[in-house]
N, C-alpha and C positions, 0 to 999 in steps of 0.2 A: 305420346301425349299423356300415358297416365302416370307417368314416373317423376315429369313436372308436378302436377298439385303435392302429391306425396313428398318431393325434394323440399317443396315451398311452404308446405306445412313442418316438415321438421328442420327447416330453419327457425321459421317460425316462433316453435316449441323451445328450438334451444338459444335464440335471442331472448325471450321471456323468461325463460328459469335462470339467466343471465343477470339478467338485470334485476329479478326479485331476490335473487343469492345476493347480488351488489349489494341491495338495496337494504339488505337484512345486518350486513357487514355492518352498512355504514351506520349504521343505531347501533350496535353491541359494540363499537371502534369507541364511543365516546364513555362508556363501563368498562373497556378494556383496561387491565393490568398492564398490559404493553405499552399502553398509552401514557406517556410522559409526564401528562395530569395526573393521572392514577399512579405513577411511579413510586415507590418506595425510596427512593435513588432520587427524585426531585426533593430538594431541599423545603419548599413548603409544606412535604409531608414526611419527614424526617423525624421521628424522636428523638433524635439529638441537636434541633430547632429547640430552642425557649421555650416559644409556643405553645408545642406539643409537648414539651417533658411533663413527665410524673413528676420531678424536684419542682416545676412549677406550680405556688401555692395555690395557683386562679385551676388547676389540674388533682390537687392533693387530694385524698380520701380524707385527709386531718381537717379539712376544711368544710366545714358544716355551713357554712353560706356558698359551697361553690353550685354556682350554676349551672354547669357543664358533667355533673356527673349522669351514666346510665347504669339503672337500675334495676333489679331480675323484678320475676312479679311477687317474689316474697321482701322485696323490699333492699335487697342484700345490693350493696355497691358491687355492679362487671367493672367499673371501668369508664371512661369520660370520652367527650365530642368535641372537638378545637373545629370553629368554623377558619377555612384555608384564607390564606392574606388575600389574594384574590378574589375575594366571594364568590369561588364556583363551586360549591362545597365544603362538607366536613370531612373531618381524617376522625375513624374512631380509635382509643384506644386502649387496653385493656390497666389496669389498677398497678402495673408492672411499666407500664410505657411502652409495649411492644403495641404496634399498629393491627390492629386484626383487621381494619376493615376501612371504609371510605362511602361515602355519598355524592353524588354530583345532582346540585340544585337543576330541576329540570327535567329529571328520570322523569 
């Protein structure tokens, strides 16, 4: 009789850490690099997309009305933000066109 509640209690315990492990997954799965959104390898967030290039003028450091540039806190141009064709985010990218980074509206 007392090996039951103990048996029923760590099922319990390991059905719960189960499902908040799940549950933990499932919110870092939509930040995940793995994730297709997030890809590098998906073509809406490609530097070699229009979009996203540095050769494009709406992206240039030459372009003193671009919108899109980010800035250090001395002022100095990092690098620019392309919001993704899809509106589920930005792709950032550094003064060179390599992608350092990404945002997903929603986080």
């Amino acid at each position: 009789m007392r090996r039951w509640p103990k048996a029923t209690f760590g099922c319990c315990m390991l059905l719960a850490t189960t499902m908040i492990g799940g549950a933990a997954f499932a919110q870092s799965w939509q930040n995940s690099p793995n994730n297709w959104q997030n890809s590098h390898n998906n073509w809406q967030n490609s530097p070699n997309n229009w979009q996203n290039s540095h050769n494009n003028w709406q992206n240039s450091p030459n372009n003193f009305n671009s919108q899109n540039g980010i800035y250090d806190n001395e002022g100095n141009r990092a690098g620019y933000a392309v919001p993704r064709a899809d509106g589920s985010g930005v792709n950032i990218f550094n003064d060179d066109g390599d992608r350092i980074g990404y945002q997903n509206y929603g986080d």
